[in-house]
Backbone bond lengths (Angstrom), bond angles and torsions (degrees), N, CA, C in turn:
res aa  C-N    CA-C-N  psi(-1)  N-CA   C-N-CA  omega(-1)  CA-C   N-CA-C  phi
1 X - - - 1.450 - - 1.515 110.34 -
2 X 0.997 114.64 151.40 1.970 120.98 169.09 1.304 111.64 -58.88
3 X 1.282 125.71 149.67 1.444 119.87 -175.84 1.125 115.14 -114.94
4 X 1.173 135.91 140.18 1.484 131.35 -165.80 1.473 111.88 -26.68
5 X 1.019 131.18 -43.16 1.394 129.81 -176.70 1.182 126.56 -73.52
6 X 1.668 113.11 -19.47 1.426 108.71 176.63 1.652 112.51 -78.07
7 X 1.300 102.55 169.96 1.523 92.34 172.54 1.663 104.97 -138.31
8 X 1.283 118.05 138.63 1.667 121.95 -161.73 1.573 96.70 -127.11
9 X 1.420 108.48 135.38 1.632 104.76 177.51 1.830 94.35 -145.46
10 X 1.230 103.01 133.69 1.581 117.61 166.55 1.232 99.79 -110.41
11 X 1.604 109.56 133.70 1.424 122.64 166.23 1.306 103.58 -123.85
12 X 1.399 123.60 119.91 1.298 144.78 173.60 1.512 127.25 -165.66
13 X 1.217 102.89 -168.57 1.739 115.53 -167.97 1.260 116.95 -103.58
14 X 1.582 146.23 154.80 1.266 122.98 -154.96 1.519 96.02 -105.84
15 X 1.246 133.49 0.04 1.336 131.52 -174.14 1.680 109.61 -111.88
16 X 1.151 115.85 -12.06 1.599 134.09 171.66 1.415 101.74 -43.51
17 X 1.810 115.85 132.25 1.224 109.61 167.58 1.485 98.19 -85.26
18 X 1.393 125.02 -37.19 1.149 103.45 179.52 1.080 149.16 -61.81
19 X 1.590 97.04 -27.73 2.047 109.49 176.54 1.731 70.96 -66.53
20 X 1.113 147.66 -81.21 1.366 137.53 -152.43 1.252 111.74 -20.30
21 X 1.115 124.46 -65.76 1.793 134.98 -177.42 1.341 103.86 -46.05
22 X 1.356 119.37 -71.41 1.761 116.57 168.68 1.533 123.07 -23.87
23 X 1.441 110.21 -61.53 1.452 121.46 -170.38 1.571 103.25 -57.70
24 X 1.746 99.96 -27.16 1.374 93.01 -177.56 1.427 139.20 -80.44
25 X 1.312 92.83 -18.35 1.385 132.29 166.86 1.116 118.22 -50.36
26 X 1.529 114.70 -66.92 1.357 121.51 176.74 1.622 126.96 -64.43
27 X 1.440 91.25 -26.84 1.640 99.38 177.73 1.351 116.02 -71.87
28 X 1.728 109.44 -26.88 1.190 105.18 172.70 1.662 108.91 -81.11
29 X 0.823 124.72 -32.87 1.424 115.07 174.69 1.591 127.75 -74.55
30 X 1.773 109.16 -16.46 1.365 114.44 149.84 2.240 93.32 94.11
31 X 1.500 80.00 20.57 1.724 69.66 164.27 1.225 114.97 -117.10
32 X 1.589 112.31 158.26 1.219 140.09 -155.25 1.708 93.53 -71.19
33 X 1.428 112.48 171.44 1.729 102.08 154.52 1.790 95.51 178.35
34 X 0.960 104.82 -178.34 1.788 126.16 173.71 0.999 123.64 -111.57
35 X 1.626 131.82 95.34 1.251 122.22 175.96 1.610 132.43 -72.47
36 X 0.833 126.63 121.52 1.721 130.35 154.83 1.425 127.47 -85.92
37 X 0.743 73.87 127.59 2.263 100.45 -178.39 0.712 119.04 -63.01
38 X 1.733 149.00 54.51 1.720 127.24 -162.90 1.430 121.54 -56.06
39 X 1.199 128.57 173.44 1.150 149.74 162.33 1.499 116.19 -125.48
40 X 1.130 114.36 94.19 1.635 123.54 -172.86 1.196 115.13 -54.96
41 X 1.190 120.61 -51.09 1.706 141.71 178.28 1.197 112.70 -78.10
42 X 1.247 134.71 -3.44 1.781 149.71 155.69 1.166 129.75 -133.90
43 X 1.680 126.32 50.04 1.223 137.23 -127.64 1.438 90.18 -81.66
44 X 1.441 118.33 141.27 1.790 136.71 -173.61 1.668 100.98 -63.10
45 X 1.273 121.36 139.77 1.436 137.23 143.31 1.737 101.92 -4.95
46 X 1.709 109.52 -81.24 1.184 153.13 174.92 1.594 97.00 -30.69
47 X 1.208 129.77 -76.35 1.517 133.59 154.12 1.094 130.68 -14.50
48 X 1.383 108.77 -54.99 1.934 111.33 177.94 1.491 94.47 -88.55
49 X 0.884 139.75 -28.26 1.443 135.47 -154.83 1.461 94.64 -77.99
50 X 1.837 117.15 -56.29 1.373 88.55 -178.78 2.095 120.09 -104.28
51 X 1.111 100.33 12.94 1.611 102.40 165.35 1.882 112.49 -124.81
52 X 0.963 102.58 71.07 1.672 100.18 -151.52 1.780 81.78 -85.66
53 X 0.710 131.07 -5.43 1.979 135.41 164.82 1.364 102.18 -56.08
54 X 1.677 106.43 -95.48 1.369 120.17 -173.90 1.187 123.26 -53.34
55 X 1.513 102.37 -51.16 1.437 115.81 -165.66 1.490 112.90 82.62
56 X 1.404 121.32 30.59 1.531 103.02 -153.81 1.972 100.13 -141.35
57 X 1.174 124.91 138.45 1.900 94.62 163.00 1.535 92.58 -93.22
58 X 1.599 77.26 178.93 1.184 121.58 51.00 1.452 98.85 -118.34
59 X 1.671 132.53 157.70 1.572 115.48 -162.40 1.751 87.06 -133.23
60 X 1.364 137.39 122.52 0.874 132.21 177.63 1.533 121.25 -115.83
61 X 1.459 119.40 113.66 1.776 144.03 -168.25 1.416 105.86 -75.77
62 X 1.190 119.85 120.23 1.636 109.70 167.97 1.586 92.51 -155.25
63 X 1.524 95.71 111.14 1.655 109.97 -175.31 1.328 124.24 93.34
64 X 1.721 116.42 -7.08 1.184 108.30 -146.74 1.554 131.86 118.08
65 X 1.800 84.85 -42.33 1.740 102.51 -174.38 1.235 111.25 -87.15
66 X 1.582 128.62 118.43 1.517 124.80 -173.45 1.788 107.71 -72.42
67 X 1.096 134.79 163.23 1.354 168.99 133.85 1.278 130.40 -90.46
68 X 1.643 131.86 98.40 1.192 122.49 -175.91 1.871 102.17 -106.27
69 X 1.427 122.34 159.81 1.002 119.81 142.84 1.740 93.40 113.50
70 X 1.084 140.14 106.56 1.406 138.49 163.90 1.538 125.35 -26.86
71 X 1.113 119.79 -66.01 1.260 124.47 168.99 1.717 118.91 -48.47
72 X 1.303 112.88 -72.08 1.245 105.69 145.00 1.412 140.33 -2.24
73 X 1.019 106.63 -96.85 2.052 123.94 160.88 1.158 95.18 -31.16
74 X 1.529 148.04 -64.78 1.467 145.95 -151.18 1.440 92.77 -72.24
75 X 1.197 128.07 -64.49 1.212 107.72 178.64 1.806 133.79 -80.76
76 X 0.944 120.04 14.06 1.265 139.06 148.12 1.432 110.47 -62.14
77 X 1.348 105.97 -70.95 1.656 99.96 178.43 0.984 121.09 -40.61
78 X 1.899 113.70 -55.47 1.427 108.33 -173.50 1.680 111.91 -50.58
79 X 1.364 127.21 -68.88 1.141 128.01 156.05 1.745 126.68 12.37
80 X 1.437 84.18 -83.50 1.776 105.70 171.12 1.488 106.47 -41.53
81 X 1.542 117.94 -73.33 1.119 128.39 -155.73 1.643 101.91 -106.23
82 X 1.093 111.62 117.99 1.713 130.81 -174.40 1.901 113.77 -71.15
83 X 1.590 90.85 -46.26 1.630 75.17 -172.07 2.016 101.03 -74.68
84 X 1.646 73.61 172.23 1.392 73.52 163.56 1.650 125.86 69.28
85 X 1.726 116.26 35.80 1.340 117.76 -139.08 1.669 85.73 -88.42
86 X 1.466 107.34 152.65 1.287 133.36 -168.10 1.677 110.76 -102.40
87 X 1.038 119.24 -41.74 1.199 134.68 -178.48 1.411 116.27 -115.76
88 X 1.688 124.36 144.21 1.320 127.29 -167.97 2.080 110.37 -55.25
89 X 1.393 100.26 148.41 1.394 85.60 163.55 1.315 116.06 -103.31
90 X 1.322 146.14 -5.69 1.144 145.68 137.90 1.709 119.50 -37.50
91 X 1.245 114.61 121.56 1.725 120.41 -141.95 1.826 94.84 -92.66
92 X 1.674 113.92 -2.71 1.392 90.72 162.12 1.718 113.47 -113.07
93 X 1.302 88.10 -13.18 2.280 89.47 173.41 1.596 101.37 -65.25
94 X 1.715 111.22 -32.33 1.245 97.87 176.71 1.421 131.49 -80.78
95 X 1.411 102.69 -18.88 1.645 122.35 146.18 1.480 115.00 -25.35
96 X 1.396 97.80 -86.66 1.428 113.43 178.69 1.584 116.58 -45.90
97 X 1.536 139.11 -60.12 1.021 142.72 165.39 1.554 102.75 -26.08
98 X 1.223 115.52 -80.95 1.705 120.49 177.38 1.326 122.72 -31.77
99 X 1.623 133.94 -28.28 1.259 142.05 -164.25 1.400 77.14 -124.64
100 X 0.996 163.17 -143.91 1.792 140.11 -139.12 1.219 113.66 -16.28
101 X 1.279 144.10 -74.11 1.459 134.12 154.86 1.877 124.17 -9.05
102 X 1.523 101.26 -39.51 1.643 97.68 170.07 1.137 114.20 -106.67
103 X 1.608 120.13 -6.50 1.318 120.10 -171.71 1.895 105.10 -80.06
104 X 1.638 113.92 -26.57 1.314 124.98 -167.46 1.951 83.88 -95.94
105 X 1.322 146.27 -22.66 1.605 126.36 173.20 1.748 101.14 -68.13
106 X 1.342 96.15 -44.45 1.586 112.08 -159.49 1.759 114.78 -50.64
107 X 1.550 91.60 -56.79 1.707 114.89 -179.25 1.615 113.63 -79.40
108 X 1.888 107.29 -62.29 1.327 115.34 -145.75 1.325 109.60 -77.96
109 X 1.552 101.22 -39.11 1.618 111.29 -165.10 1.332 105.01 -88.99
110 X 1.363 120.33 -39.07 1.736 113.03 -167.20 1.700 84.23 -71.69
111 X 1.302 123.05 -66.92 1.655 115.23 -164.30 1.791 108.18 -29.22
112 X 1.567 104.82 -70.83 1.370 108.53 -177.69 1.658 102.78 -50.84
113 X 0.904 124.34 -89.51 1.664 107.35 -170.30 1.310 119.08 -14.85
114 X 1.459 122.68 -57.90 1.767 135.76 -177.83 1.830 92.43 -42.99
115 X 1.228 125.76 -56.80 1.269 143.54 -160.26 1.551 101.92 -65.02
116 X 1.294 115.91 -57.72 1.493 118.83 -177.13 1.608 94.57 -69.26
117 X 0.841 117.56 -88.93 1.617 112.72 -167.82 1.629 136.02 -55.98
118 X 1.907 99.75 4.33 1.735 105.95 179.43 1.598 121.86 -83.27
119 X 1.021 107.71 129.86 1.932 103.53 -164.17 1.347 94.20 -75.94
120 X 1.448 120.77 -29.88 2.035 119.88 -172.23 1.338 93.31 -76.72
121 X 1.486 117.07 128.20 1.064 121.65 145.79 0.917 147.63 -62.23
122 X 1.959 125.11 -5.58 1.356 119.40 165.05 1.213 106.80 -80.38
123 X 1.779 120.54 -22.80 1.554 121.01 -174.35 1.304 120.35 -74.02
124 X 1.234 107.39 1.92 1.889 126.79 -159.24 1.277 98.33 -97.32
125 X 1.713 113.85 -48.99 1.061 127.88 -160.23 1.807 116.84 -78.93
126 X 1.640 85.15 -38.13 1.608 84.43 166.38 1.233 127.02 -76.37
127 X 1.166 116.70 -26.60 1.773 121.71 178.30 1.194 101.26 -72.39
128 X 1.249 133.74 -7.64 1.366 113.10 -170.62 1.795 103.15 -117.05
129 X 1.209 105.54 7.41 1.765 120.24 176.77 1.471 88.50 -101.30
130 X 1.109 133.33 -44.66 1.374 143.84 178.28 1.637 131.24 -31.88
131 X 2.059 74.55 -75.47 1.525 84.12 150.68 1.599 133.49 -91.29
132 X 1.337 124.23 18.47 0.895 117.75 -178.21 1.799 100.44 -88.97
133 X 1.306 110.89 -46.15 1.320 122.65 -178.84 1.347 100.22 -47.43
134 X 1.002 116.67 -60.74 1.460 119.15 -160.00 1.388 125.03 -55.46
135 X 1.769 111.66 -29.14 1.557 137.87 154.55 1.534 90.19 -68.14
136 X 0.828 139.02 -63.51 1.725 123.12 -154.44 2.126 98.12 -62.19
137 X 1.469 121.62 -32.69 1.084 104.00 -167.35 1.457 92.93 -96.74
138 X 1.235 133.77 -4.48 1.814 116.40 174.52 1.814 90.01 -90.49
139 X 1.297 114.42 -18.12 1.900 90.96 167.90 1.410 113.48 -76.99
140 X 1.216 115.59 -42.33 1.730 95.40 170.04 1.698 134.92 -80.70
141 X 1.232 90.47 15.65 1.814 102.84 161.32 1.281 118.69 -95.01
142 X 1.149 114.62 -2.07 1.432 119.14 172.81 1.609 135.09 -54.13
């Protein structure tokens, strides 16, 4: 857990799968933290200051020290915080975890998003064959 002295801040969006993954992270590890609310379309002081790259969360504070990038942050935490390990400790399962982990941002999520939010319907249609494939081949890696 964080100890009174540390200080933990998530800045993100409430519909984000990725701030999702973080939050989840931490919950599994049972630390405390401060959430921030972004506003995408009026991005905070606080926002550029600590992802002044992307510009984007989910952006995760611990000490002061920013964290950008979901994947990232998840394994930071684990790192940080011992119990409760999230990721394999064997250095090629954790291999593998990491390259499924980007293989499902890379394929599953950008396709489906393109799909939910494309007004063309042939572009709708392919993102969503896209990502469908792409779930059908991380189910038979199982």
């Amino acid at each position: 857990m964080a100890s009174n002295q540390e200080e933990v801040v998530l800045l993100g969006v409430i519909r984000s799968p990725f701030v999702c993954r973080v939050k989840i992270a931490l919950k599994l590890k049972g630390v405390e933290y401060k959430y921030v609310e972004e506003d995408l379309s009026n991005k905070s002081d606080l926002l550029l200051k600590y992802n002044p790259v992307h510009k984007k969360v989910p952006v995760f504070v611990h000490n002061g020290k920013p964290i950008a990038e979901s994947l990232v942050i998840v394994e930071y935490i684990d790192n940080i915080w011992k119990h409760n390990p999230i990721l394999p400790s064997d250095p090629y399962q954790r291999a593998l975890a990491r390259f499924w982990s980007k293989f499902i941002d890379d394929k599953v999520v950008v396709a489906a998003w393109t799909a939910v939010f494309t007004v063309d319907e042939k572009e709708r249609e392919k993102n969503s064959e896209e990502s469908l494939e792409a779930l059908q081949f991380l189910e038979n890696e199982r």
